[in-house]
FITORLO-217865 format. One line per 10 residues: number of its first residue (from 1); their letters; for each residue x, y, z of C-alpha. Coordinates in Angstrom, 1 decimal. Last residue first. Layout:
BEGIN
NUM	a	X:Y:Z; ...
//
This chain:
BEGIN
352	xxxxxxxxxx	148.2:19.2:166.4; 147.8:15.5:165.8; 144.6:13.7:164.9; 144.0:10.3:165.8; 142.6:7.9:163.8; 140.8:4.1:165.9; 137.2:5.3:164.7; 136.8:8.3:162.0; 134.7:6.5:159.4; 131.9:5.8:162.0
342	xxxxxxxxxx	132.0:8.2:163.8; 134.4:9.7:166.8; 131.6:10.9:169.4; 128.5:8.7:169.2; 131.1:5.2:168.7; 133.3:6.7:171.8; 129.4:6.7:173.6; 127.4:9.2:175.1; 124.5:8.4:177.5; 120.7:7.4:176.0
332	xxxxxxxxxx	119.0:8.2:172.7; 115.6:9.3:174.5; 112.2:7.8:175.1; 109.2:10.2:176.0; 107.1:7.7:174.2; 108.5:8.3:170.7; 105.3:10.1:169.4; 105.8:12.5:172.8; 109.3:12.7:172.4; 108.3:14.3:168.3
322	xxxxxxxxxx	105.8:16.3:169.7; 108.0:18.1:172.4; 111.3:18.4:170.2; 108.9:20.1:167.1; 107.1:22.5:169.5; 110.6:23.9:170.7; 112.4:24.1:167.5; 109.1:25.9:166.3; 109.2:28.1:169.5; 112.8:28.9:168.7
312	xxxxxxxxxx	111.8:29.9:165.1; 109.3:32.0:166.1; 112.0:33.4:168.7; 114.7:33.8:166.0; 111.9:35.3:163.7; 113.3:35.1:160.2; 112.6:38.1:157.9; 115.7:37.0:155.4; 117.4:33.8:155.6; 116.9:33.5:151.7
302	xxxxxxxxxx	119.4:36.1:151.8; 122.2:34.6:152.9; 125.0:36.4:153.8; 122.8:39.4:154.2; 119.7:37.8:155.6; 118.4:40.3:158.1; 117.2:38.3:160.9; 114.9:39.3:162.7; 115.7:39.3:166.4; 119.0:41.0:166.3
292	xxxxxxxxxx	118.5:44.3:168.0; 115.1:43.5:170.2; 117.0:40.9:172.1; 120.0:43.0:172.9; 117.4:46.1:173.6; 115.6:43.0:176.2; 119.1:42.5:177.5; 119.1:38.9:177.4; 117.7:37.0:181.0; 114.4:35.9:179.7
282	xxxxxxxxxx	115.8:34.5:176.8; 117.1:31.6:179.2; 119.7:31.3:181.9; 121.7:27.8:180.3; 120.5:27.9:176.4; 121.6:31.7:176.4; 124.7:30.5:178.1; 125.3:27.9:175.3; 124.4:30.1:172.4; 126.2:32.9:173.8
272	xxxxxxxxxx	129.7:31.6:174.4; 129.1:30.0:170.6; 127.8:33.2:169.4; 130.8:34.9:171.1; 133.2:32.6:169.4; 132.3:32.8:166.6; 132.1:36.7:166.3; 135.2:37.0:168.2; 137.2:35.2:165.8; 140.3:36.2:166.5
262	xxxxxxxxxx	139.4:38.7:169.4; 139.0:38.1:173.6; 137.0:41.2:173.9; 133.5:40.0:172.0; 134.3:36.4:173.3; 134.5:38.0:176.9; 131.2:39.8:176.2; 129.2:37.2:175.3; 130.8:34.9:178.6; 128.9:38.0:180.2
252	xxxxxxxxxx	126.1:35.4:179.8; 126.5:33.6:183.0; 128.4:30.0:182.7; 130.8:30.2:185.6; 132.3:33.7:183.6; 135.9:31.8:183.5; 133.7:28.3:182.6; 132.3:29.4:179.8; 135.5:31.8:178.5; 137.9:28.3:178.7
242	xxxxxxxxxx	134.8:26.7:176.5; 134.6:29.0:174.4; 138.2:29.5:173.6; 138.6:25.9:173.4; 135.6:26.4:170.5; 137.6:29.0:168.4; 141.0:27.2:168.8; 139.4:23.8:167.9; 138.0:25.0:164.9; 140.4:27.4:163.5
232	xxxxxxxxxx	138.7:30.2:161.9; 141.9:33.0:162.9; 143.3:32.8:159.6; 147.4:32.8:158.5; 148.3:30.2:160.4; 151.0:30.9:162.7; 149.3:32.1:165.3; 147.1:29.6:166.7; 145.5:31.0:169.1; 145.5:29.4:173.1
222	xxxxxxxxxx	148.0:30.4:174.9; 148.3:34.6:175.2; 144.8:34.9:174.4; 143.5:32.2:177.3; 146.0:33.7:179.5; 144.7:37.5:178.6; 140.8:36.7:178.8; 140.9:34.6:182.2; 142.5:37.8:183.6; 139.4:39.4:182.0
212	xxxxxxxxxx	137.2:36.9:183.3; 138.5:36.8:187.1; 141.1:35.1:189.5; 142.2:32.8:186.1; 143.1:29.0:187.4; 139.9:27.3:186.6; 140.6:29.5:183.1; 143.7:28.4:181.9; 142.7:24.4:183.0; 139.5:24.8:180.9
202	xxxxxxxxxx	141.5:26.1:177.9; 144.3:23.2:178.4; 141.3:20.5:178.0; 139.8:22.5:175.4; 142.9:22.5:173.2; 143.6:18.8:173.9; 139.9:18.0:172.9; 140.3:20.0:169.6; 143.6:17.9:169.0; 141.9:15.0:169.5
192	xxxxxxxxxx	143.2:11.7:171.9; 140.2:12.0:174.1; 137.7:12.4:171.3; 135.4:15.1:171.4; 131.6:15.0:172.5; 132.7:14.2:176.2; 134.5:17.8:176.4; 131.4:19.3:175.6; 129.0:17.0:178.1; 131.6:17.9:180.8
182	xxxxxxxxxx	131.2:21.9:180.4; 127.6:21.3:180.3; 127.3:19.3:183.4; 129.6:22.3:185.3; 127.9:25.4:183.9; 124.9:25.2:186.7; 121.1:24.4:186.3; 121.1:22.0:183.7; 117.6:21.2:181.4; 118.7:23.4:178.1
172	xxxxxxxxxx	122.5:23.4:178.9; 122.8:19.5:178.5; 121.3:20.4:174.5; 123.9:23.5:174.0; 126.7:21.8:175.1; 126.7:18.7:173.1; 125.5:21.0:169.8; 129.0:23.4:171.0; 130.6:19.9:171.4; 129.6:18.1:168.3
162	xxxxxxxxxx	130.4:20.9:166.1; 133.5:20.4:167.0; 134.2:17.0:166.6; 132.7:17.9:163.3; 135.4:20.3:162.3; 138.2:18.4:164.2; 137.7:15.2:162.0; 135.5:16.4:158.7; 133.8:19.6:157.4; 131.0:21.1:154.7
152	xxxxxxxxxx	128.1:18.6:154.5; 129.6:16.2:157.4; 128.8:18.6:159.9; 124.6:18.5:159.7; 125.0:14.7:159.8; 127.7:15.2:162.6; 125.6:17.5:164.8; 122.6:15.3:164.5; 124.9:12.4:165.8; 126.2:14.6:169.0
142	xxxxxxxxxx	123.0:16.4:170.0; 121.3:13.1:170.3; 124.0:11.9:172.4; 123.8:15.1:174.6; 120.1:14.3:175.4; 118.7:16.7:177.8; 117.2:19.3:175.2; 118.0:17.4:171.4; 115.6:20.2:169.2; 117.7:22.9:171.8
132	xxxxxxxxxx	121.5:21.4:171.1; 120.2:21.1:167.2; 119.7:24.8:166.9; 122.9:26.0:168.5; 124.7:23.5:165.3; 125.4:27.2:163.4; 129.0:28.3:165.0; 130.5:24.5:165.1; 129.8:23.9:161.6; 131.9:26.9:160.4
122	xxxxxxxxxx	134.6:26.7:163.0; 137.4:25.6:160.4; 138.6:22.2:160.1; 137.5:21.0:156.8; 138.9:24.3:155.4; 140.2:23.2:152.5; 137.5:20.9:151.7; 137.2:17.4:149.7; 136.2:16.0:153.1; 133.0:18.2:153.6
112	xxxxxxxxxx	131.7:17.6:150.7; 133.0:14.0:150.5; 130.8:13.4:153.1; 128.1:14.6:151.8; 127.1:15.0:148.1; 129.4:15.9:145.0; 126.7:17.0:142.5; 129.1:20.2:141.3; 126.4:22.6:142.9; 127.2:20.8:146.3
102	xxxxxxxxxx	130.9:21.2:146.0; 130.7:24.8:145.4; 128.4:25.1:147.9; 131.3:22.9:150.3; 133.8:25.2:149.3; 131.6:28.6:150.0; 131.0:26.6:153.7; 134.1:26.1:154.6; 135.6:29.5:153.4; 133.0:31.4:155.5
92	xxxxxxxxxx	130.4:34.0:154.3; 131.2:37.3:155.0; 128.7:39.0:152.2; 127.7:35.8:150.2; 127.8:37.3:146.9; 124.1:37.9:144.8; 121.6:36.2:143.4; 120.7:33.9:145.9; 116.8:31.8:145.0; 118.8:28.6:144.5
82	xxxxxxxxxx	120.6:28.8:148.2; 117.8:28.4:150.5; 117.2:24.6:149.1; 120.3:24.0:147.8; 121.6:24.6:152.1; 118.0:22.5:153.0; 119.2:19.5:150.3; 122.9:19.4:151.5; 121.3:19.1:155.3; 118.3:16.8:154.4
72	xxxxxxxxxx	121.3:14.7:152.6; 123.8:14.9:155.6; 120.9:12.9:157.6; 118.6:14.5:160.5; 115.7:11.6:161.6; 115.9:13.3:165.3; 113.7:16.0:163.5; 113.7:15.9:159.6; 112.3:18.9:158.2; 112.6:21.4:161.5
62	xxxxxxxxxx	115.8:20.5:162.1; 116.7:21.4:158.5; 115.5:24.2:159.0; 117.2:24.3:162.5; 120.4:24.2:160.5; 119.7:26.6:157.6; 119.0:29.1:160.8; 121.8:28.5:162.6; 123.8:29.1:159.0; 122.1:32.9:159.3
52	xxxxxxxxxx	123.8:33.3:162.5; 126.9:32.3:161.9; 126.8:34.0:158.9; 126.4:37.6:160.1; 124.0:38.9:163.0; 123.3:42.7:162.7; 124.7:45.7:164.2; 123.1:48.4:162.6; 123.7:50.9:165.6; 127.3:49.9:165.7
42	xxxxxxxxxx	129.5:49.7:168.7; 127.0:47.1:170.2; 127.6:45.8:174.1; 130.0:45.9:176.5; 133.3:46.0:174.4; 136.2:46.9:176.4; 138.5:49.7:176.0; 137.3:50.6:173.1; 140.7:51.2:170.1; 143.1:50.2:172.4
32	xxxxxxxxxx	141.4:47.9:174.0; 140.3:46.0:171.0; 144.1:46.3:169.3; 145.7:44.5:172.8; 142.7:41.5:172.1; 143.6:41.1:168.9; 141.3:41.6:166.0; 140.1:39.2:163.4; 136.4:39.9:164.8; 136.5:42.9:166.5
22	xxxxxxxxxx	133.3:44.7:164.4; 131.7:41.5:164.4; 131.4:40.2:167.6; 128.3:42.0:168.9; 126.3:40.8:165.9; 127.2:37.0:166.3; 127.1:37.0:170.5; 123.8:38.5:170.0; 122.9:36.3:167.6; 123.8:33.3:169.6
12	xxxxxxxxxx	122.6:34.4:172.6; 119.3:34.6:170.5; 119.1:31.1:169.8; 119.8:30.0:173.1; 117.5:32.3:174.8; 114.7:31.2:172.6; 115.3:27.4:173.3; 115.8:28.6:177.0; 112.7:30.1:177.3; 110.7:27.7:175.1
2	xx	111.8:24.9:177.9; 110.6:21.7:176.6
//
């Protein structure tokens, strides 16, 4: 196991998280007019927010269960963290608050995530980084964990997801070019999906962009869906991701095109960042970058508090390398339409 790239994809993702926050909801027009373009942090106490502090929930549970992960580690990790809060949860996302909600009324996974609102927003998607490094090499892996840690506050698009940044993240961690991890993400959501439609039309935005920030403008002009009223949307936030991975072939200035692109640049740039992080390693991150959102601060949720995201990493790490070694070095295998749709969601289709 790479601890490099484990570290780098955790931090990507909190440097995507804190560097997106002040544009987050924004349009890209608004972003230039008020900065030009965002290179790196416009406030000196920029911080991760909820997606980075969920990341953390989910490599705790990670870290209980390993490749074992079920919806009930997840619900009992989220109670876990949760009992101690005494306060709001500054920023936190509708999907999740629902699914708490849920939780504290004894309603337990799926119907958490079902009996949501929001069971397609990009809540899942934004904190499943952790479970892409724990599953290094084995998309398949990356794909069931995701769902178990999904299922506790989405369904459908929400998981599918979730699947593909997790996908992403875990073919990232052993590939050496964007290409493999581009095709793992699409692979993790099915065919006839609307978040797999989205992506597909992303990618093909982007193959045909001369540069990022031309990539930037198609990708804002045709992508977000505008008449709904929040800019959370699942498979709008993640096509986005992937059309910004494979403008910036992979590098980690993908950060900074989810930072300028808006709508939910905070999302979006941890997702960019997670995967790119995962791809070049912590070694390439702006060591200030780095330095900025290592510890996390905990103010959605505060049991979060104090976290070392390259402790963590290492523990991520540690925990993938002894449990392969146990197992005989023996992973899940290819991806297959069972691995990718679900059980309960075989033979639907969802229609944009």
């Amino acid at each position: 196991m790479n601890n490099d790239r484990a570290r780098g994809a955790l931090l990507g993702l909190a440097i995507g998280d804190a560097m997106g926050a002040p544009t987050e909801g924004m349009t890209l027009p608004a972003i230039r007019e008020r900065w030009g373009r965002v290179r790196g942090f416009v406030d000196p106490d920029a911080a991760g927010t909820d997606d980075t502090e969920y990341a953390v929930l989910c490599a705790r549970g990670v870290l209980r269960a390993g490749a074992d992960l079920t919806s009930a580690v997840v619900a009992d990790t989220w109670l876990d963290a949760l009992s101690a809060q005494r306060t709001g949860f500054n920023r936190a996302g509708f999907s999740e608050m629902i699914a708490i909600a849920n939780l504290h009324a004894g309603m337990a996974p799926p119907a958490s995530g079902q009996r949501n609102a929001e069971t397609w927003s990009d809540g899942a998607a934004m904190r499943v980084a952790p479970i892409g490094v724990y599953a290094a090499g084995d998309p398949a892996l990356a794909i069931r964990m995701a769902r178990a840690d999904a299922e506790v506050s989405h369904s459908r698009d929400g998981i599918w997801c979730a699947q593909a940044i997790a996908a992403g993240v875990a073919v990232a961690m052993v590939a050496d070019d964007i290409d493999p991890v581009l095709d793992a993400m699409l692979a993790s959501m099915p065919e006839d999906s609307w978040s797999a439609r989205t992506a597909r039309r992303a990618l093909d935005i982007a193959t045909r962009a001369g540069s990022p920030e031309e990539a930037e403008e198609a990708l804002f002009a045709a992508i977000p869906l505008r008449h709904y009223m929040w800019a959370d949307v699942a498979p709008e936030a993640v096509a986005l991701t992937i059309g910004l991975l494979r403008a910036n072939d992979g590098t980690l200035g993908a950060i900074e095109s989810g930072v300028n692109i808006g709508r939910d640049s905070d999302t979006i740039a941890a997702m960019a960042g997670a995967v790119a992080g995962a791809l070049h390693g912590a070694s390439a991150l702006d060591p200030a970058h780095v330095a900025q959102v290592r510890s996390v601060t905990g103010q959605c949720i505060a049991a979060t508090a104090g976290t070392d995201l390259v402790e963590l990493a290492d523990a991520l790490a540690d925990r993938a390398a002894a449990d392969r070694a146990d197992a005989g070095g023996v992973t899940t295998g290819s991806v297959t339409t069972d691995d990718v749709r679900g059980d309960a969601d075989r033979g639907k289709e969802t229609r944009a």
